[in-house]
C-alpha positions in Angstrom: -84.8 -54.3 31.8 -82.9 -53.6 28.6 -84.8 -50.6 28.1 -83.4 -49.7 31.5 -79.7 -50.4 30.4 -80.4 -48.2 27.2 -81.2 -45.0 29.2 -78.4 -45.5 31.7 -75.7 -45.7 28.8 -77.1 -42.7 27.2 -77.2 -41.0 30.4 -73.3 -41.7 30.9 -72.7 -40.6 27.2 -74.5 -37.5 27.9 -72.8 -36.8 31.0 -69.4 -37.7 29.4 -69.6 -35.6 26.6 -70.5 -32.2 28.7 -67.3 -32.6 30.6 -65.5 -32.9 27.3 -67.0 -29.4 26.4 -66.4 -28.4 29.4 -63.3 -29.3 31.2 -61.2 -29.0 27.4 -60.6 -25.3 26.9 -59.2 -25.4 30.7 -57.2 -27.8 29.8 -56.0 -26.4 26.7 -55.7 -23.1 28.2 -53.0 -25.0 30.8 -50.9 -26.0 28.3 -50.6 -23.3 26.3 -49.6 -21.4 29.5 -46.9 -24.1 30.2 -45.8 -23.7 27.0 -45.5 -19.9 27.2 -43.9 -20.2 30.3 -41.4 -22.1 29.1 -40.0 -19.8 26.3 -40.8 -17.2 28.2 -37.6 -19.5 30.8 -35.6 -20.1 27.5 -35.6 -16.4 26.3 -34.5 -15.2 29.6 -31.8 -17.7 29.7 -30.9 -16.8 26.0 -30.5 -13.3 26.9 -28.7 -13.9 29.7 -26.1 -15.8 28.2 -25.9 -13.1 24.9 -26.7 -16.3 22.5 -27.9 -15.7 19.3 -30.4 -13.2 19.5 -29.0 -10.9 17.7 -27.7 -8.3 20.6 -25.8 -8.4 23.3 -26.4 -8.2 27.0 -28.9 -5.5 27.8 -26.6 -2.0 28.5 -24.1 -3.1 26.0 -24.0 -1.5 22.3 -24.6 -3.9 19.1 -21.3 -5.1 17.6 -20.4 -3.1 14.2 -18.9 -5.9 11.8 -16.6 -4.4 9.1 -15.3 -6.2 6.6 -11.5 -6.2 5.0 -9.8 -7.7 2.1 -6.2 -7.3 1.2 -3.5 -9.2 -1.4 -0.7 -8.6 0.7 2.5 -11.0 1.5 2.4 -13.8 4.3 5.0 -11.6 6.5 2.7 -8.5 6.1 -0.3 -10.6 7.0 0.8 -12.1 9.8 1.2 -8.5 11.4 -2.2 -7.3 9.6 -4.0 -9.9 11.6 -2.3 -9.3 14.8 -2.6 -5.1 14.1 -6.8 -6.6 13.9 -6.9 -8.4 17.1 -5.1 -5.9 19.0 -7.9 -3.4 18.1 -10.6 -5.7 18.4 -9.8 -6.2 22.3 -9.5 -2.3 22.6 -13.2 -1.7 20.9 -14.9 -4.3 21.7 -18.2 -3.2 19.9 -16.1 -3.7 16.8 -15.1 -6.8 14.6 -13.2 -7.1 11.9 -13.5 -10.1 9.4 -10.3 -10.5 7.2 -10.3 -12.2 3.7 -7.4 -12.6 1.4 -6.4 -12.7 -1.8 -3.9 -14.3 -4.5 -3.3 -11.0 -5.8 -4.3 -7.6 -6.1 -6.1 -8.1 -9.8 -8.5 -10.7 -8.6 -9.1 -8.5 -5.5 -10.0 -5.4 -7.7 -12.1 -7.4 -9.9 -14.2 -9.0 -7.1 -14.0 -5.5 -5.3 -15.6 -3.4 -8.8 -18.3 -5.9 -9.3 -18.9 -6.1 -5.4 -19.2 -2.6 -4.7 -21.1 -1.9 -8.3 -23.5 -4.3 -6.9 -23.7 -2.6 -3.1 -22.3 -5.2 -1.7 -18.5 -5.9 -0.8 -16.2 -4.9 1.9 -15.9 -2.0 3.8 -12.3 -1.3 3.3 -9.4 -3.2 1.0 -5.6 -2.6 1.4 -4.0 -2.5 -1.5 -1.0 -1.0 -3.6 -1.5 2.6 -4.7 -2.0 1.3 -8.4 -5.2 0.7 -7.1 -6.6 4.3 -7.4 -5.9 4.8 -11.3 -7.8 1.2 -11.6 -10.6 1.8 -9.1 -11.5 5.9 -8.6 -12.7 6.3 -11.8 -15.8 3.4 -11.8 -17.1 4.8 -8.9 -16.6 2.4 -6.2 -14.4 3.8 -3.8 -15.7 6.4 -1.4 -13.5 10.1 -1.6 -11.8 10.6 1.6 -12.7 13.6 3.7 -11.9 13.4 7.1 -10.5 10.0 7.5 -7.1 11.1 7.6 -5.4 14.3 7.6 -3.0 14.5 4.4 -0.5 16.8 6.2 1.3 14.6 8.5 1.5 12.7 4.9 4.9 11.9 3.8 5.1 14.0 0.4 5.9 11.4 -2.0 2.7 9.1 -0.6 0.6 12.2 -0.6 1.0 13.4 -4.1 -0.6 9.8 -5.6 -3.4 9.3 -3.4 -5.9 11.4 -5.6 -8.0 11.2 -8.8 -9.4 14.2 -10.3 -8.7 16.2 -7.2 -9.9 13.9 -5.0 -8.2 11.8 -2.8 -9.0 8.1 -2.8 -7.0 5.9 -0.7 -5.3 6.6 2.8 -1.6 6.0 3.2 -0.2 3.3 5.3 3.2 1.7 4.6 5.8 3.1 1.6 7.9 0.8 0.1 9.8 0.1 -3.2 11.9 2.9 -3.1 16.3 3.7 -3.9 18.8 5.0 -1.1 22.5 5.1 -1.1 24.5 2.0 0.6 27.9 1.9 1.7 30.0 0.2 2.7 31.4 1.0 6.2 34.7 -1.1 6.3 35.9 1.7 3.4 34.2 4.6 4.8 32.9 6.0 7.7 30.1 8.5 7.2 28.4 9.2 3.6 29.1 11.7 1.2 27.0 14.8 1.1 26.7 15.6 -2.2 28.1 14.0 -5.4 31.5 16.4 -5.6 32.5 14.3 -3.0 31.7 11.2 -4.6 33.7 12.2 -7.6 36.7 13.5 -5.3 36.6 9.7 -3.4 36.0 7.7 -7.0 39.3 9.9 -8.2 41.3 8.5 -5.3 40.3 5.0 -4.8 39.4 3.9 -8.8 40.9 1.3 -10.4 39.8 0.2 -13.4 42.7 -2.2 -14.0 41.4 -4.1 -10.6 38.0 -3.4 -11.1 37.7 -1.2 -8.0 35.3 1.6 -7.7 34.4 4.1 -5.1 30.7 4.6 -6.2 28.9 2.7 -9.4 25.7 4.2 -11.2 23.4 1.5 -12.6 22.6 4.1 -15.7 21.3 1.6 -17.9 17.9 1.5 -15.6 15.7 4.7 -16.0 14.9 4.2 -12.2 18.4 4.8 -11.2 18.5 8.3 -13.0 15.2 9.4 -12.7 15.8 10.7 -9.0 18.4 13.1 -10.4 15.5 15.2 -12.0 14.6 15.5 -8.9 17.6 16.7 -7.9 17.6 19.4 -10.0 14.1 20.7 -8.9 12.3 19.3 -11.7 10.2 15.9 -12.2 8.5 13.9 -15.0 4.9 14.2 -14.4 2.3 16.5 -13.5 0.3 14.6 -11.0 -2.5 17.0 -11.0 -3.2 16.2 -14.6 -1.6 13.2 -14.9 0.5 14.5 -18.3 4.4 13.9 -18.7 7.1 16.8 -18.1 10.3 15.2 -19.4 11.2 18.5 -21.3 12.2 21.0 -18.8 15.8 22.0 -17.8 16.1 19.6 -14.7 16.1 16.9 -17.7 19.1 18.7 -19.5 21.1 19.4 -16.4 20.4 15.5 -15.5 22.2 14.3 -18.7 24.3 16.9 -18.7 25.4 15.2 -15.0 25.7 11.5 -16.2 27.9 12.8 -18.9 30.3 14.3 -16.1 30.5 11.0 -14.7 30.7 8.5 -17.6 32.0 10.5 -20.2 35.1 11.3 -21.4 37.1 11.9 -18.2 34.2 10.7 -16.4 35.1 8.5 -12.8 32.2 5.8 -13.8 32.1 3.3 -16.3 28.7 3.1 -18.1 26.6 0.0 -19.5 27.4 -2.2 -16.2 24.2 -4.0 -15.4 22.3 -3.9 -12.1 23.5 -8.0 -11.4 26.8 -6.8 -12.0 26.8 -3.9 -9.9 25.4 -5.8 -7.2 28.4 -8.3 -7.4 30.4 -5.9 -7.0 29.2 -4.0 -4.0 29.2 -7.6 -2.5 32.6 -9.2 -3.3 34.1 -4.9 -1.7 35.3 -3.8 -4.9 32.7 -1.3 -5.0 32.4 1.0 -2.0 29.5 2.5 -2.8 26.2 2.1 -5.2 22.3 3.3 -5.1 20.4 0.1 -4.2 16.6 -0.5 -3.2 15.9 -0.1 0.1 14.2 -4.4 -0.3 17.9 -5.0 -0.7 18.9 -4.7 2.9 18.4 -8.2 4.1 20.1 -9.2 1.2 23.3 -7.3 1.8 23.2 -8.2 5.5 23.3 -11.8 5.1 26.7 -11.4 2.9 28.3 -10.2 5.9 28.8 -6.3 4.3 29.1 -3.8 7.1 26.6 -1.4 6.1 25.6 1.9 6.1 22.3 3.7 4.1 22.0 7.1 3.7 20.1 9.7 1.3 21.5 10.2 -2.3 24.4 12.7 -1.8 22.8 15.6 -3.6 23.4 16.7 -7.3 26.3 19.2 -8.6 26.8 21.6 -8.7 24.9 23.5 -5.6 22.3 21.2 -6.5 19.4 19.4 -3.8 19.1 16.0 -3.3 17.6 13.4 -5.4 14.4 12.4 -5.2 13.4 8.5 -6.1 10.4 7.1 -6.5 8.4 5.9 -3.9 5.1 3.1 -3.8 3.2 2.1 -0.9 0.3 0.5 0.3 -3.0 1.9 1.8 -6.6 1.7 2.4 -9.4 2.0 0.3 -12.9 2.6 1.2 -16.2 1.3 -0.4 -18.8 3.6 -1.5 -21.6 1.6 -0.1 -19.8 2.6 3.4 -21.9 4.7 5.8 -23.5 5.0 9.0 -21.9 2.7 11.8 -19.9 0.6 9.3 -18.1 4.1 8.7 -17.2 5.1 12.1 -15.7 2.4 13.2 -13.8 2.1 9.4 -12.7 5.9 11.1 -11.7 4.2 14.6 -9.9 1.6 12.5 -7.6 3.6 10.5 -7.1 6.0 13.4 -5.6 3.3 15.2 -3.6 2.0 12.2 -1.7 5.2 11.8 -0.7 5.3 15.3 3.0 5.7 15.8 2.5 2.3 18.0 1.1 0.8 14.5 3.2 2.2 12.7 6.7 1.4 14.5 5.8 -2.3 14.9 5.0 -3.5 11.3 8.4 -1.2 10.8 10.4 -4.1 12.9 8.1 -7.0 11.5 7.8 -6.4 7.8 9.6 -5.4 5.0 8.1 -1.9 4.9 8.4 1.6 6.2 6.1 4.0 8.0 4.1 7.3 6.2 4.0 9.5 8.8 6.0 12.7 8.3 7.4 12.9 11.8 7.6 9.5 13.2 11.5 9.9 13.1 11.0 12.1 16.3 9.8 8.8 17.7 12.6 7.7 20.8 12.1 4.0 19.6 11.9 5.0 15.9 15.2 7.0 15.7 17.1 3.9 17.5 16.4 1.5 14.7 19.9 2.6 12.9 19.6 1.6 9.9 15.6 1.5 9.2 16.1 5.4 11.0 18.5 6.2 7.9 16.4 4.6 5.4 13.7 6.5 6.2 15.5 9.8 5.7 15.4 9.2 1.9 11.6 8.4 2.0 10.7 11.0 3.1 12.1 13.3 0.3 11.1 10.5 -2.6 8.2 11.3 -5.2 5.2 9.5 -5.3 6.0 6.5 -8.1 3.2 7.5 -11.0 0.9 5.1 -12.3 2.0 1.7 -14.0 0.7 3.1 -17.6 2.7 6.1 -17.3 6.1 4.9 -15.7 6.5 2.2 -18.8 6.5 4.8 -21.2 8.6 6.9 -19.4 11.6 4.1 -18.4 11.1 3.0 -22.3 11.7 6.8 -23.5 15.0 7.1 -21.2 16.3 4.0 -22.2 15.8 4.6 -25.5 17.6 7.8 -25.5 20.1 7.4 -23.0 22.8 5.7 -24.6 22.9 8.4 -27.3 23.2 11.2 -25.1 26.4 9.4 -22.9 27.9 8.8 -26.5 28.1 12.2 -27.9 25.1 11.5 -30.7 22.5 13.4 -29.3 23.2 16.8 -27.4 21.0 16.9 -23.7 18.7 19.4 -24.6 17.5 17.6 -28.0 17.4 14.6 -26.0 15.4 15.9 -23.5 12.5 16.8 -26.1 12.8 13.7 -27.9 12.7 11.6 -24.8 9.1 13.8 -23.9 7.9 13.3 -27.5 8.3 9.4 -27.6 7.3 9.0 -24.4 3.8 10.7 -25.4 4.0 8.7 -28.8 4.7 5.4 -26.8 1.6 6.2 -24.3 -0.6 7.2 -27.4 0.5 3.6 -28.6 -0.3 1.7 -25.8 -3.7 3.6 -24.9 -4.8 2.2 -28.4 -3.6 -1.1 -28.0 -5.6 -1.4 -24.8 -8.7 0.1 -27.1 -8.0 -2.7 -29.3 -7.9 -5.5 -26.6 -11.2 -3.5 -25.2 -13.1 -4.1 -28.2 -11.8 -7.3 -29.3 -13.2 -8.7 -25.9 -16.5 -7.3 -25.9 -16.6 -8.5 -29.8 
């Protein structure tokens, strides 16, 4: 009987085990088709709802990310980020991811070693300085067709290149000198500085401290424009070497001596804070101010007008200040899609659209030549007048150069006003210490150089 209970449990064993062997690939074979089934679901609904795959609904186009950094005021970034979302919901198979920074030195830093590394952003807006500091290591990508130069205002134009190359495309100019007046004393600006002189000999006072028009001489910016004026200029930009000694020089001190010499209409050695009290409290009718100063003068309650600087005597044209702005750069690791839609980008940026709002929301003016044909530009008034000037300022050179240049002036200028120094001596000496003083501080920079790296 036992024996009979041993061959029935081996019998059920037996049986047991060949339905294992046989029903368990079926059954695995089931789930793994559940399972595939399943993703199979999950994918579809993935795709359908354009999460994280990696594309976007099938028929669209991928979404080209570009990448932007900028050092730029809070006013100026409020607009730059709603200039970005504007565009954004016009292409939208382009994003643009904004990052900011403290200032424009750490930016370049982190830009160089970025791009050195091919890596970094696709663009950076920046101040014109930036081409001296960055063209030359390489990391910023020569524009070709990006913009077209020509519809350029001159003075932006003329400092966007490196060795014949140009390296950053204009957007906003800024920092640069016009002529206020004040309208409760006169009604429309002088032409040209004979008039200036004929208005100073009626209204002056000395005795009172009242002034038709005040010079702020003692500040190499203030005269510099009057080389200008007398078709000359103090750098070639081409070759980045100075020009100070040339006859526009001469005629230039030979024009401040006319007006604060002996005889002269103008007091000289007034400082800038001075001047601008003047202008201010209406004992001075007219003075050459920076165009920044606008607001300024506005909130005082001056009625005012701005105009270009009346032009040079005699028969002379009219000044030409200096003139900064700020513009976009483009990395040299920048190619392919990333580059087309930089294109699309900056295409939209120099709109007139573009350009006239961050006209009425920043501090800044626009770069394109004829966007004073513009019905909504030209009704701006005083912005509209501004504007005149910038277009006929020069292109502010390099930080390096312009220090040597201001400390050269200043150094000579007093001499030439006082009868020590004749204007065309002085225009030779102000060349040769302006090369000495660049020669000086190009070592000194050698010296910091090697120090460091010691």
């Amino acid at each position: 009987m036992i024996k009979n209970l041993k061959i029935k449990i081996a019998l059920m064993l037996a049986i047991s085990l060949f339905a294992a062997l046989v029903l368990l690939p079926a059954l695995v074979s089931c789930e793994l088709l559940e399972s595939q089934v399943e993703r199979a679901v999950e994918t579809q609904e993935i795709e359908e709802s354009g999460e994280d795959t990696g594309e976007n609904t099938e028929g669209d186009e991928l979404i080209t990310v570009i990448t932007l950094w900028d050092s730029i005021d809070p006013k100026e970034r409020l607009v730059l980020l709603e200039s970005r979302d504007n565009f954004v919901s016009q292409n939208r198979d382009i994003n643009i991811e904004i990052r900011h920074f403290r200032n424009q030195e750490e930016l370049e830093d982190q830009f160089e070693a970025s791009s050195l590394a091919s890596a970094g952003p696709e663009l950076i807006l920046l101040d014109f300085d930036g081409v001296r500091r960055l063209a030359p290591e390489n990391v910023a990508k020569a524009i070709e067709d990006e913009v077209d130069y020509n519809l350029i205002i001159e003075g932006l134009e003329e400092i966007s290149s490196f060795n014949n190359n140009n390296y950053i495309i204009p957007f906003r100019s800024i920092d640069f000198l016009a002529l206020f007046y004040n309208k409760d004393f006169i009604d429309q600006a002088p032409g040209d500085f004979d008039e200036v002189m004929e208005y100073n000999l009626e209204v002056n006072d000395p005795g009172e401290g009242q002034y038709g028009f005040l010079l702020n001489s003692t500040e190499p910016d203030w005269i510099i424009p009057f080389i200008g004026g007398y078709s000359g200029w103090i750098v070639d930009y081409s070759s980045n070497s100075l020009t100070l000694d040339n006859r526009a020089t001469q005629k230039m001190l030979e024009f401040l001596i006319a007006v604060h010499g002996e005889g002269g209409t103008m007091p000289y050695g007034l400082e800038y804070s001075e001047i601008d009290e003047m202008f201010a409290a209406g004992r001075a009718h007219m003075i050459i101010d920076k165009v920044g100063s606008l607001g300024q003068h506005q909130e005082a309650g001056l009625n005012i007008g701005i105009s270009k600087i009346p032009k040079v005597m005699p028969a002379g044209n009219y000044p030409t200040p200096m003139i900064s702005g700020l513009g976009f750069m483009i990395n040299v690791n920048c190619y392919g899609r990333q580059l087309e839609a930089v294109k699309d980008f900056m295409k939209y940026m120099l709109s007139e659209e573009v350009q006239m709002s961050w006209t009425i929301d920043t501090d800044t003016f626009p770069v394109l030549k004829d966007i004073d044909q513009n019905e909504g530009f030209s009704s701006t008034g005083l912005l509209f007048d501004a504007y005149q000037q910038a277009k006929i300022s020069r292109g502010k050179p390099d930080d390096e150069i312009i220090r040597v240049i201001r400390d050269a002036i200043r150094d000579n200028i007093e001499g030439v006003i006082s009868g020590n120094i004749l204007p065309d001596e002085a225009s030779l000496k102000i060349q040769e210490d302006a090369i000495r003083l660049r020669a000086g501080i190009v070592l000194e920079e050698e010296d910091e150089e090697i120090q460091a790296e010691g």
